[in-house]
matplotlib code that plots the C-alpha trace (Angstrom):
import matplotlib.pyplot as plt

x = [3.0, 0.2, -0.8, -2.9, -3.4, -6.0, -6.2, -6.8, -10.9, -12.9, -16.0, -16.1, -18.0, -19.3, -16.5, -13.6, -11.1, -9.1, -6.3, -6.5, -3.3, -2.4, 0.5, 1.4, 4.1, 7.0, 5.6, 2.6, 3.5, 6.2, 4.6, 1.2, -2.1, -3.4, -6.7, -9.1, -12.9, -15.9, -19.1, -21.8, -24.7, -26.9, -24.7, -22.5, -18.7, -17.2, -13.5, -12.9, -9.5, -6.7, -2.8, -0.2, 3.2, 3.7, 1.7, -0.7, -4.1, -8.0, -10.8, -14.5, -16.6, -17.9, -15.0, -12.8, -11.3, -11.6, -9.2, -5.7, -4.7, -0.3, 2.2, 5.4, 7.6, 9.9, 7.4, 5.5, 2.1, -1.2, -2.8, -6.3, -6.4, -10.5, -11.2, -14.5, -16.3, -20.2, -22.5, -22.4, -18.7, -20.2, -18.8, -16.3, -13.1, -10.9, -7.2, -7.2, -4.2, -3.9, -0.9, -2.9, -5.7, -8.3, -8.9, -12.5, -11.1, -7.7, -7.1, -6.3, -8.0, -7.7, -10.0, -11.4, -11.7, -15.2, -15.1, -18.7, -19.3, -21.6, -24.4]
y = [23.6, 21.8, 18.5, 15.9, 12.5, 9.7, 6.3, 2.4, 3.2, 0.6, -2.0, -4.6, -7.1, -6.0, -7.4, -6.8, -4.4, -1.6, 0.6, 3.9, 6.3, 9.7, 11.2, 14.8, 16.8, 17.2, 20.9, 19.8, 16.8, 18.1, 21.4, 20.5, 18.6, 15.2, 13.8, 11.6, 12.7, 10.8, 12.3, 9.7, 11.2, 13.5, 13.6, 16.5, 16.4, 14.2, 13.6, 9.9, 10.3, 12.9, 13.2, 15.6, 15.9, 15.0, 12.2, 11.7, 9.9, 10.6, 8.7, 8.8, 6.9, 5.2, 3.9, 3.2, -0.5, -0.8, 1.9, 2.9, 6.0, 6.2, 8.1, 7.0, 10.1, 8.5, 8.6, 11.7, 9.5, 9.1, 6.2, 4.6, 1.1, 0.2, -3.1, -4.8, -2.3, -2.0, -0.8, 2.4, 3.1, 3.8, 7.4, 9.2, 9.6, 12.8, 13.3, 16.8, 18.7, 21.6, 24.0, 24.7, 21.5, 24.2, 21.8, 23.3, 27.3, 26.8, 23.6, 21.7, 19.0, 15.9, 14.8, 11.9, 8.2, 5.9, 3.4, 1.0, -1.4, -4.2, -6.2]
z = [-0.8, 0.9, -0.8, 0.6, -1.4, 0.1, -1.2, 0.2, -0.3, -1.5, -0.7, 2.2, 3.7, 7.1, 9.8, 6.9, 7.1, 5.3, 5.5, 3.9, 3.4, 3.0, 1.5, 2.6, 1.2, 3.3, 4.4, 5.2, 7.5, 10.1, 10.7, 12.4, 13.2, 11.1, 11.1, 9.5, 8.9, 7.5, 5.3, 4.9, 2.4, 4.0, 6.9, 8.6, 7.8, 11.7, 12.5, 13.1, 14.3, 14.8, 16.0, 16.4, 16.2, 19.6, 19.3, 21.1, 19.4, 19.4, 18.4, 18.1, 20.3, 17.5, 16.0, 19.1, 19.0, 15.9, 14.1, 14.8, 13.2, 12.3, 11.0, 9.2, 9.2, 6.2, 4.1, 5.3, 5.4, 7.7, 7.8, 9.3, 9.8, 10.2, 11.1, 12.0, 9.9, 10.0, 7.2, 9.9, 8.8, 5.2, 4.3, 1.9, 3.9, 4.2, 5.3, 7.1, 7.6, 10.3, 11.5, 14.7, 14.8, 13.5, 10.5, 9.5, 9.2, 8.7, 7.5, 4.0, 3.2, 0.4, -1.9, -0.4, -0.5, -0.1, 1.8, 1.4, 4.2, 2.4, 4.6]

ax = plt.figure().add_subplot(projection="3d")
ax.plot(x, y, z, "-o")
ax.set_aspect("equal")
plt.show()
């Protein structure tokens, strides 16, 4: 069963800061690959950030320094921490899941959260 929940989206004043989660069911979590993308309007579908189960983190250039992507195993949940957020950062956000880190043909994907970064 492959079930992927987002919340934490909201607005902010540019240079604020959110934390959005994910909740993944226990299948989901401990077999594969996590990420976080971004849609603005008008805009292609990009992956902000992404781990595995081995750990190791990426980040877009654009968004380096300023989120963290997490896990916490004991609640099978992905989070983003996004600080110092620009009007840029503007998008709806999606939690991607991935058995081999293919997320766009053979991944699941959650319904998204906005996030609005206000001048």
């Amino acid at each position: 069963d492959v079930q992927l929940v987002e919340s934490g989206g909201g607005s902010v004043q540019a240079g604020g800061s959110l934390r959005l989660s994910c909740t993944a069911s226990a299948y989901t979590y401990s077999r594969g690959c996590m990420a976080w993308f971004r849609q603005a309007p008008g805009e292609e579908r990009e992956e902000v950030a992404s781990t595995d189960l081995l750990g190791p983190t990426n980040y877009a250039d654009s968004v380096k320094g300023r989120f963290t992507i997490s896990r916490d195993n004991a609640k099978t949940t992905l989070s983003l921490q996004l600080n110092s957020l620009k009007p840029e950062d503007t998008a709806m956000y999606y939690c991607a899941a991935s058995f081999v880190c293919d997320y766009f043909t053979k991944g699941y994907w959650g319904q998204g959260t906005q996030v609005t970064v206000l001048t």
